[in-house]
C-alpha positions as CSV (number, residue, x, y, z in Angstrom):
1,X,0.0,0.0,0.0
2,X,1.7,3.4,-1.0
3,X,2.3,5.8,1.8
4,X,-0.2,8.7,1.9
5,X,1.2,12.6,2.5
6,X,-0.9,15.0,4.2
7,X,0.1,18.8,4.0
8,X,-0.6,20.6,7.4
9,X,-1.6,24.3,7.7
10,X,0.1,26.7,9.2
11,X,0.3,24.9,12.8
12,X,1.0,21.8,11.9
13,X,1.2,20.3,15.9
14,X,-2.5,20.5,15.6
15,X,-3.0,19.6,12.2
16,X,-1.2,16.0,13.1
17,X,-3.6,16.1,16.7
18,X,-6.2,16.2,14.0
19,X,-5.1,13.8,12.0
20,X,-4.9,11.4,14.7
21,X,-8.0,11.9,16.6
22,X,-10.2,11.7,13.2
23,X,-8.8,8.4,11.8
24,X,-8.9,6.5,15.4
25,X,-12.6,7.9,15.6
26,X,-13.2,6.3,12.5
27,X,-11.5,2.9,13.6
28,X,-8.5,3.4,10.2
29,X,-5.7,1.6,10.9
30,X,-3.3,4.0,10.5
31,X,0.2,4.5,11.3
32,X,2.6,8.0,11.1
33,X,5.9,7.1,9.4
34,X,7.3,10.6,9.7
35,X,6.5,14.2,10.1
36,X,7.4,17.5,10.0
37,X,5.8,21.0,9.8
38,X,6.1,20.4,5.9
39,X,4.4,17.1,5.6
40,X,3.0,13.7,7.3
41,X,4.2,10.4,6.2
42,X,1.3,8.5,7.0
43,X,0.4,4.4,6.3
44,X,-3.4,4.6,6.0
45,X,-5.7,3.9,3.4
46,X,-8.3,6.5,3.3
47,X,-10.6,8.2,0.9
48,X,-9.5,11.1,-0.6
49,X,-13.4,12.7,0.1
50,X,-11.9,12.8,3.8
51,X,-10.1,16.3,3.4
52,X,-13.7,18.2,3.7
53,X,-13.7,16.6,7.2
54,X,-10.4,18.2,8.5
55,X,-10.0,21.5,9.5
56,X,-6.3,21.5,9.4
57,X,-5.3,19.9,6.3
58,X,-4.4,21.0,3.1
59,X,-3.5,18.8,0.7
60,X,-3.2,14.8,0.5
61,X,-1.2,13.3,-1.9
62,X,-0.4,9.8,-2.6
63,X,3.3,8.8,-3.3
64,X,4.5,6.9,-6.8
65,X,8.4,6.3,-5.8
66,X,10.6,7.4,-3.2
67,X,14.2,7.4,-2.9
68,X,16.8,8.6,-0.7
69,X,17.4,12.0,0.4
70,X,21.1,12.0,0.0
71,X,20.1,11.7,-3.8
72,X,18.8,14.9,-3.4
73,X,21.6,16.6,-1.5
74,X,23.9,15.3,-4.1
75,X,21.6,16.6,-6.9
76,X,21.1,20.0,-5.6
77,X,24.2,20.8,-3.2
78,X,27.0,18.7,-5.1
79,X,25.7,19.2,-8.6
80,X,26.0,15.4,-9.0
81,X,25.0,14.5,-12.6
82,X,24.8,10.7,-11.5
83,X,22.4,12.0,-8.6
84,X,20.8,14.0,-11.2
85,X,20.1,10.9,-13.4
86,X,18.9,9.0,-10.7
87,X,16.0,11.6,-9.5
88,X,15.1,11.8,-13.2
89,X,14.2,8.4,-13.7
90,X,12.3,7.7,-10.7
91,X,10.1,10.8,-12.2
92,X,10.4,8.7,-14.6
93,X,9.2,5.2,-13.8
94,X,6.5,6.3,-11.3
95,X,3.9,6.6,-13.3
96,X,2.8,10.1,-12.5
97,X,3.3,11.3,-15.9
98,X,1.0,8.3,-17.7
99,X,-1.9,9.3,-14.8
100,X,-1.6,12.7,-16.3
101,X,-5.1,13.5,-18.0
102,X,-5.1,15.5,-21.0
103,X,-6.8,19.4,-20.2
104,X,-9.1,20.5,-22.9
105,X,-6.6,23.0,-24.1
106,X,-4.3,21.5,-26.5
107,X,-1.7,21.6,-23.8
108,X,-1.5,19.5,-20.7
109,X,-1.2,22.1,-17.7
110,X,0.6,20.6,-14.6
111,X,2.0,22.1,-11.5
112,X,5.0,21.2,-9.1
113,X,4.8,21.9,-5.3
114,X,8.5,21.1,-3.5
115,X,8.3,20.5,0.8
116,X,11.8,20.3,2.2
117,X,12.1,19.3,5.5
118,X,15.7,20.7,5.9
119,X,16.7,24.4,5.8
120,X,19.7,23.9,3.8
121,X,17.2,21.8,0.6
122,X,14.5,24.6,1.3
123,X,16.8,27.0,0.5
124,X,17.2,25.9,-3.3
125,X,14.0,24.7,-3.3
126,X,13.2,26.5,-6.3
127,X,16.2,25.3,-8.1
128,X,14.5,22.2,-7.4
129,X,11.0,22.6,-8.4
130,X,12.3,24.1,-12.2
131,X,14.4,20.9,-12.1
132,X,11.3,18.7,-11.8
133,X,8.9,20.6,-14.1
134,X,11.6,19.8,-16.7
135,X,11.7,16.5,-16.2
136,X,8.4,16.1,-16.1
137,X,7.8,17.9,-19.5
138,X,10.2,16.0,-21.4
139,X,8.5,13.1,-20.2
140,X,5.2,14.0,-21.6
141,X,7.2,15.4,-24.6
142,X,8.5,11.9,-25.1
143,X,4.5,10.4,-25.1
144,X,3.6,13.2,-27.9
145,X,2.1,15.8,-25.2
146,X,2.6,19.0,-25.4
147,X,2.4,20.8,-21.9
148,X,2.3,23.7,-19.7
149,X,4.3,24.0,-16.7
150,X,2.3,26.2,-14.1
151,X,5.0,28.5,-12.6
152,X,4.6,31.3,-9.5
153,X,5.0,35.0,-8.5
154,X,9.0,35.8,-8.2
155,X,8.3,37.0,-4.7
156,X,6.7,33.8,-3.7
157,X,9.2,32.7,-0.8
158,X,8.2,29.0,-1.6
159,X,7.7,26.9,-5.0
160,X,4.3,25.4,-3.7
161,X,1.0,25.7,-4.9
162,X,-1.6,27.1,-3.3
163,X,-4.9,25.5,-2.5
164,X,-6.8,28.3,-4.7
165,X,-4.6,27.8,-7.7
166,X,-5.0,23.9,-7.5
167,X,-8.2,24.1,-7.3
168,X,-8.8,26.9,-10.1
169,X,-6.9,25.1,-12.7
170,X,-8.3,21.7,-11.8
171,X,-5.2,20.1,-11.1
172,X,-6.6,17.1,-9.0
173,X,-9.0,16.3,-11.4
174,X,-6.2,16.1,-13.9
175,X,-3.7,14.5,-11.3
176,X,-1.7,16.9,-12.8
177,X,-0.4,18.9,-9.5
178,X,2.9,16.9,-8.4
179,X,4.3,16.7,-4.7
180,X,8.4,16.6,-4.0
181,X,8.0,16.2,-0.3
182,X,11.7,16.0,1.0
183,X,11.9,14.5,4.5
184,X,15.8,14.5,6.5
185,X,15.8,10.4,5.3
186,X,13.7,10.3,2.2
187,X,11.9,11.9,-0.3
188,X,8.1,11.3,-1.8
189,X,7.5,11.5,-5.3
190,X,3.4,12.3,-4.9
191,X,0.4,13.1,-7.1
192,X,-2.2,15.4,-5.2
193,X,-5.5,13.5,-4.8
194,X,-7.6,16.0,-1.9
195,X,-6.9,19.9,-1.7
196,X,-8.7,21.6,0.6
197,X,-11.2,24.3,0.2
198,X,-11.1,27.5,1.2
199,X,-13.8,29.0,-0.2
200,X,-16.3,26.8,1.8
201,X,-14.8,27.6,5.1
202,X,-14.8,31.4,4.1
203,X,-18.7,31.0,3.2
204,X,-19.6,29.7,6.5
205,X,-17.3,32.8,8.0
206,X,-18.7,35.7,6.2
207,X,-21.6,34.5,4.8
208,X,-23.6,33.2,7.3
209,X,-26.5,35.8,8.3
210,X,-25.0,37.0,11.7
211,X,-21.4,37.5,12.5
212,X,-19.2,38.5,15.3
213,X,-15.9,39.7,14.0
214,X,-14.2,40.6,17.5
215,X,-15.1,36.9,19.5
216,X,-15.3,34.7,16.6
217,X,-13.6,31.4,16.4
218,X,-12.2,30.8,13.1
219,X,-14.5,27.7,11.3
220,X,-11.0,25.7,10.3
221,X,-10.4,25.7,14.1
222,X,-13.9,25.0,15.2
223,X,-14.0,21.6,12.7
224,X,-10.4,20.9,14.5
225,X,-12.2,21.3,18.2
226,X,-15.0,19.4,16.4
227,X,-12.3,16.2,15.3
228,X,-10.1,16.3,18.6
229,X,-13.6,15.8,20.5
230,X,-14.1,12.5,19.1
231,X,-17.6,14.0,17.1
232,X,-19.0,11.9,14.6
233,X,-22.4,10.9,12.8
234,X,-25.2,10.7,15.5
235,X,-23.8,12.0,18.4
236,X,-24.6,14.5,20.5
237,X,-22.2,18.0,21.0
238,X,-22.6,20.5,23.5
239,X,-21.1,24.1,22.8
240,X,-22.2,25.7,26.0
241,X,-20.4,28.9,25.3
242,X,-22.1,29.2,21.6
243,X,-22.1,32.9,20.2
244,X,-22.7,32.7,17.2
245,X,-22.6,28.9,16.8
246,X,-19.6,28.5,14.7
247,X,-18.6,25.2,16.4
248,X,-22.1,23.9,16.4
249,X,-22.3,24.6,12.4
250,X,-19.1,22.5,12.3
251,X,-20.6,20.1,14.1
252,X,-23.8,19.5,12.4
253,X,-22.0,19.1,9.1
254,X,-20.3,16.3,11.3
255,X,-23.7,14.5,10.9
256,X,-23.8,15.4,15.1
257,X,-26.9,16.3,17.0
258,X,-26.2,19.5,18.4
259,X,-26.9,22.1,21.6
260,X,-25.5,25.1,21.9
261,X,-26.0,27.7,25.3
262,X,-25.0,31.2,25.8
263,X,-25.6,33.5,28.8
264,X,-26.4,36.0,25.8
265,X,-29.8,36.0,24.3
266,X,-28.1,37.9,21.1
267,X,-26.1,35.0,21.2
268,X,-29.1,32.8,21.0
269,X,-31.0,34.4,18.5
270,X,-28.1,34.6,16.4
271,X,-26.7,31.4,16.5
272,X,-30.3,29.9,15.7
273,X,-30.7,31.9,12.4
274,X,-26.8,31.0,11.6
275,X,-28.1,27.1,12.1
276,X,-31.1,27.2,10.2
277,X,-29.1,29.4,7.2
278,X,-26.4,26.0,7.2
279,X,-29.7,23.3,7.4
280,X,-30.7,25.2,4.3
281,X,-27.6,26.1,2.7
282,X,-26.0,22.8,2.9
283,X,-29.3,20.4,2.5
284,X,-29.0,19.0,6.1
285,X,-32.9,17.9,6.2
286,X,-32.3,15.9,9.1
287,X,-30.3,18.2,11.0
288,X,-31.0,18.1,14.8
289,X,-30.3,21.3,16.8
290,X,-31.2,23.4,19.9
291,X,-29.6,26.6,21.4
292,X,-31.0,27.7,25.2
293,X,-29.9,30.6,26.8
294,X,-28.6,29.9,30.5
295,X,-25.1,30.3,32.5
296,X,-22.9,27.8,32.7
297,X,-23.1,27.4,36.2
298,X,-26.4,25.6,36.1
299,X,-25.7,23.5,32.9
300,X,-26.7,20.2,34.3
301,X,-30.2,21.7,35.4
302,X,-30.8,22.9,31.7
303,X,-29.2,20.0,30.1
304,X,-29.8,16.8,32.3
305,X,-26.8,14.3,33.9
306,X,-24.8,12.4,31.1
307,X,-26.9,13.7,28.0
308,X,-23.8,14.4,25.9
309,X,-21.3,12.3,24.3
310,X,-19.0,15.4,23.5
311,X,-18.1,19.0,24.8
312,X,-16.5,21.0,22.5
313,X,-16.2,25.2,24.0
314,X,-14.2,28.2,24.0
315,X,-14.9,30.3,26.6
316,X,-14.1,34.1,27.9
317,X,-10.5,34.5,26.8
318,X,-10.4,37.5,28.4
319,X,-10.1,41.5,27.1
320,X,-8.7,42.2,24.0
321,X,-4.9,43.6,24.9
322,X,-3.5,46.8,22.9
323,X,-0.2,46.1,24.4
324,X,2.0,42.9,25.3
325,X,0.9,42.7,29.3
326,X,3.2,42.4,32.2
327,X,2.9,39.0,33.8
328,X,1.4,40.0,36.8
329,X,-1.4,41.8,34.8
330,X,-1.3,38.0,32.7
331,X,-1.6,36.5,35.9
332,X,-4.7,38.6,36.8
333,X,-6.7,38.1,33.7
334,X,-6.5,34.4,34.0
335,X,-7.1,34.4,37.6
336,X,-10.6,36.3,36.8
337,X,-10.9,33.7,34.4
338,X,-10.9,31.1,36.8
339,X,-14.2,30.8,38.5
340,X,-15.6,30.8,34.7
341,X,-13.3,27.9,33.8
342,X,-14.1,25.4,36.8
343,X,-17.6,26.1,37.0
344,X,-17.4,24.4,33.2
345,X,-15.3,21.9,34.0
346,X,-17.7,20.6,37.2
347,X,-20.5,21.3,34.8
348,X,-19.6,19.4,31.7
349,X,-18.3,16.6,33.4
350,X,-22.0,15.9,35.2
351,X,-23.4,16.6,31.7
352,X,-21.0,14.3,29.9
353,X,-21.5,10.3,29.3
354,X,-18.9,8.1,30.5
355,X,-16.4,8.0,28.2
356,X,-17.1,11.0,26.7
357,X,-14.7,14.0,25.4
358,X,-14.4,17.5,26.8
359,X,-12.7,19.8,24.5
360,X,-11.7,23.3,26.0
361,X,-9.4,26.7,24.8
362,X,-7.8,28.5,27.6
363,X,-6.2,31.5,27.5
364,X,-2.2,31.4,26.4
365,X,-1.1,34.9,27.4
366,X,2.0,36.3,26.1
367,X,4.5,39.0,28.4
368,X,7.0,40.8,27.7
369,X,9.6,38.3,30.0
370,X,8.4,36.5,26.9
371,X,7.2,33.6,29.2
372,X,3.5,32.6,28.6
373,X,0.8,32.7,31.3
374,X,-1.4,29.5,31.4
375,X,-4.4,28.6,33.4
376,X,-3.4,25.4,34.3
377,X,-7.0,23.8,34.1
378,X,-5.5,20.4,34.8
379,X,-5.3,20.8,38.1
380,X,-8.8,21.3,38.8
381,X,-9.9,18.8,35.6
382,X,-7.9,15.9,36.9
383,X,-9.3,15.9,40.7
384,X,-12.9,16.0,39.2
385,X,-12.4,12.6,37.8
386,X,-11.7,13.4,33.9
387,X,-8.8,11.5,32.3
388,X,-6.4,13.8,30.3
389,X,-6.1,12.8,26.1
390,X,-2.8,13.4,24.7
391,X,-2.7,14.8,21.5
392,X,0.2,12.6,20.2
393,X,0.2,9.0,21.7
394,X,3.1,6.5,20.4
395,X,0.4,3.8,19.3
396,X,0.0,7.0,16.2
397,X,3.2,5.8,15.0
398,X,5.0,3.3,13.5
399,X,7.8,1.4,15.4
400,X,10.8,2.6,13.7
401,X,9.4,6.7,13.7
402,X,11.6,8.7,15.5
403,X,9.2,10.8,18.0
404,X,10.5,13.4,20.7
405,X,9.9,12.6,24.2
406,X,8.5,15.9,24.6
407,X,6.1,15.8,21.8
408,X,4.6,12.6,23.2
409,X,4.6,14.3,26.6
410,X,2.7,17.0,25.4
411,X,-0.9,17.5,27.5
412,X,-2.0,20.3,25.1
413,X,-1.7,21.9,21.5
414,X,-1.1,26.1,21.5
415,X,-2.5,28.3,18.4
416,X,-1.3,31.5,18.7
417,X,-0.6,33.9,16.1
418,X,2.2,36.0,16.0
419,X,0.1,39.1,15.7
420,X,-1.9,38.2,18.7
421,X,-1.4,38.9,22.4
422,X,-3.5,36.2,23.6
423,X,-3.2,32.7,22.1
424,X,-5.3,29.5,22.2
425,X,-4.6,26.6,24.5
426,X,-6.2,23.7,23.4
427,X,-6.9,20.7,25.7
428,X,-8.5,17.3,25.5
429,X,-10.1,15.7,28.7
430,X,-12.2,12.5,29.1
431,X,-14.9,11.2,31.5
C-alpha cells in the first residue's frame, strides 16, 4: 500500500492532533511514518473525500516512488549528474506522468509543489522545483504531449502551490499537481489527490447571516475542536459557550446532533438563524439542533446528567490587549478567568457520558519576560475525575518513527498567532 502525504496548515502540531483523533474515531488503521511542519508520512488507506472533514489539512497526496534523500543533496548541493540521473528516472518510472489527464486546451497544464524538510534543501527549493517541471515535461514530450508547466509569482518565498490555484486550474482532477515532499531520510514522489477548500470555510465565516468579527472562532479551528472531540455521525455535542454557533455549524455538518448555550440571548437568536441558514444552505434535512440561553453554572439543570457524548467550547479569553501585558497583569486576567473555567469543568463533566470528550481553549497569554501565562485547568480537571487525552500517543506511530519525548509528553496543543497577544490553548479531557 503506497504511503499517503498529508500537507498541514500553518500549525502543523494541531494539524497532526487532528489527523490522529479523526482516523482513530473512524476505527482506520493507520500509522505515522514521519513528520514534520512540511508534511506527514502517514500508512493509511483513506478516501480522498476525507479532506472536507479536517479543518487543518491542506493537501493529501499519494506517493508513486521514493528514494533517498542524500540523492537529493547530491543533486542539488553537489551538482552530481549521476544524482541528477537518478532523480530523473524515478520521475520517470512512477507513473505520475501516464496518470496525467489531458486538459481540454491543447496543452496538458501541470503544477509542481516542493516541501523540504531541511533548511539547507528549502533554500534551493526552487532550483528544485524548475528541475522537476523539466523533467516532467520532457516526459510527456516523449509520449507526444505538449504541456504547460504552471510557474509562481518571483516573490513567492516558496515553490508550492496554493490550495486556490489547485483548485482553479483543476489540477486534482487532472492528477496533474505533483508533490516533491523531501523528508531529513527520504523523499516522496506524490500526485495530489484531496486539496482543501477554502472558499467553503470562508462562506460559512462571512456569509452566514449573523457575525461577530471581534469573539469569533475561526471555522477551520472549530471543525479541528469538532475532530479532537471524538464528534461523529449521530452523536450529540454541547457548545455551551455558543455565540454565534460556529462550532455547532461545524458540528452538524459532522452529521452530530447538536446544543448550543449562551448566557447572551443575542447569542441565541443569532446562532439559531446561523443554524437554520447551514440546514438550508447545505441540504441538512435531518439536521437536529437546539440553542437555550442559560449560564454555565447551572448547565446540568438545563441539560440533564450524562446527556452528551462530546463537549466542545471556548470560553471568555479574556479583554482584547493593545499592548504585550506584564505577567502579573497575565496572571490577573486568567485568575478572573478562573471561577468561569471550573464552573465548566464541574458542569460538563456531570453533563457528559462516560467516556465521553471534553474539549476546552484557555487562555495562552503572552508577556513581555516573553514567558507565557497558562491557566493550568488540569489541576482542577484531573481531581474532578476526567482523564487527560494526549494529542500525540506513540500507538500513532509506526515502530521505527523517530518521536521526541516531549512531543509525546505534550498535554495540550497552543494556536497562537504571532500578531496576537492572547493565544489558544487547546486541551483534551475525558470522562
Amino acid at each position: 500500500m503506497p504511503f499517503q502525504l498529508f500537507i498541514p496548515g500553518k500549525n502543523w502540531r494541531l494539524s497532526l492532533a487532528e489527523l490522529a483523533a479523526l482516523l482513530e474515531n473512524r476505527e482506520t488503521r493507520f500509522a505515522v511514518h514521519s513528520f514534520s511542519k512540511e508534511f506527514f508520512v502517514v500508512n493509511a488507506e483513506v478516501d480522498a473525500s476525507i479532506i472536507d472533514d479536517f479543518g487543518g489539512i491542506i493537501k493529501i497526496g499519494v506517493s508513486a516512488a521514493e528514494f533517498s534523500t542524500e540523492i537529493v543533496r547530491k543533486t542539488f548541493l553537489q551538482k552530481d549528474k549521476e544524482a541528477q540521473a537518478q532523480i530523473s528516472g524515478e520521475i520517470a518510472g512512477s507513473g505520475l506522468v501516464d496518470c496525467m489527464v489531458k486538459a481540454e486546451s491543447e496543452k496538458t497544464l501541470f503544477g509542481v509543489s516542493v516541501y523540504c524538510e531541511e533548511k539547507q534543501l528549502r533554500s534551493v527549493s526552487k532550483v528544485i522545483q524548475r528541475f522537476v517541471g523539466s523533467a516532467v515535461k520532457r516526459e510527456l514530450r516523449g509520449c507526444g504531449e505538449k504541456s504547460k508547466f504552471m510557474g509562481f509569482a518571483k516573490d513567492r518565498r516558496l515553490p508550492q502551490l496554493s490550495h486556490v490555484e489547485v483548485l482553479k486550474k483543476n489540477l486534482v482532477e487532472n492528477k496533474s499537481e505533483i508533490l516533491l515532499c523531501v523528508g531529513k531520510e527520504q523523499t516522496f514522489v506524490a500526485v495530489t489527490v484531496a486539496v482543501h477548500n477554502p472558499f467553503e470555510f470562508q462562506k460559512r465565516d462571512v456569509g452566514k447571516p449573523v457575525q461577530r468579527k471581534i469573539f469569533a472562532i475561526p471555522p477551520r479551528l472549530a471543525r479541528i475542536m469538532v475532530n479532537l472531540a471524538a464528534c461523529a455521525e449521530g452523536k450529540v455535542l454541547l457548545d455551551p459557550f455558543c455565540g454565534v454557533g460556529t462550532i455547532l455549524q461545524e458540528a452538524l455538518l459532522a452529521k452530530a446532533k447538536v446544543i448550543g448555550v449562551d448566557i447572551n440571548k443575542w447569542c441565541v437568536e443569532a446562532a439559531i438563524r446561523n443554524l437554520d441558514w447551514l440546514k438550508d444552505e447545505y441540504e441538512l434535512g435531518n439536521a437536529e439542533y437546539r440553542v437555550l440561553q442559560g449560564d454555565v453554572h447551572r448547565l446540568s439543570r438545563k441539560i440533564g446528567w450524562e446527556q452528551v457524548d462530546c463537549v466542545a467550547t471556548e470560553p471568555d479569553l479574556g479583554p482584547a490587549l493593545r499592548q504585550m501585558p506584564t505577567t502579573a497583569y497575565a496572571v490577573r486576567i486568567a485568575e478572573k478567568l478562573e471561577p468561569l473555567y471550573y464552573g465548566l469543568l464541574e458542569e460538563a463533566y456531570k453533563v457528559l457520558k462516560s467516556g465521553g470528550r471534553l474539549v476546552v481553549v484557555s487562555p495562552w497569554i503572552k508577556t513581555r519576560s516573553g514567558k507565557p501565562v497558562t491557566m493550568r485547568i488540569e489541576e482542577k480537571a484531573l481531581p474532578l475525575g476526567y482523564e487527560r487525552v494526549c494529542p500525540f500517543r506513540r500507538e500513532f506511530f509506526a515502530d521505527d518513527a523517530v518521536v521526541p519525548e516531549n512531543l509525546l509528553a505534550a498535554a495540550s496543543v497552543v494556536d497562537a498567532e504571532e500578531r496576537h497577544k492572547i493565544g489558544r490553548e487547546i486541551h483534551i479531557f475525558q470522562k
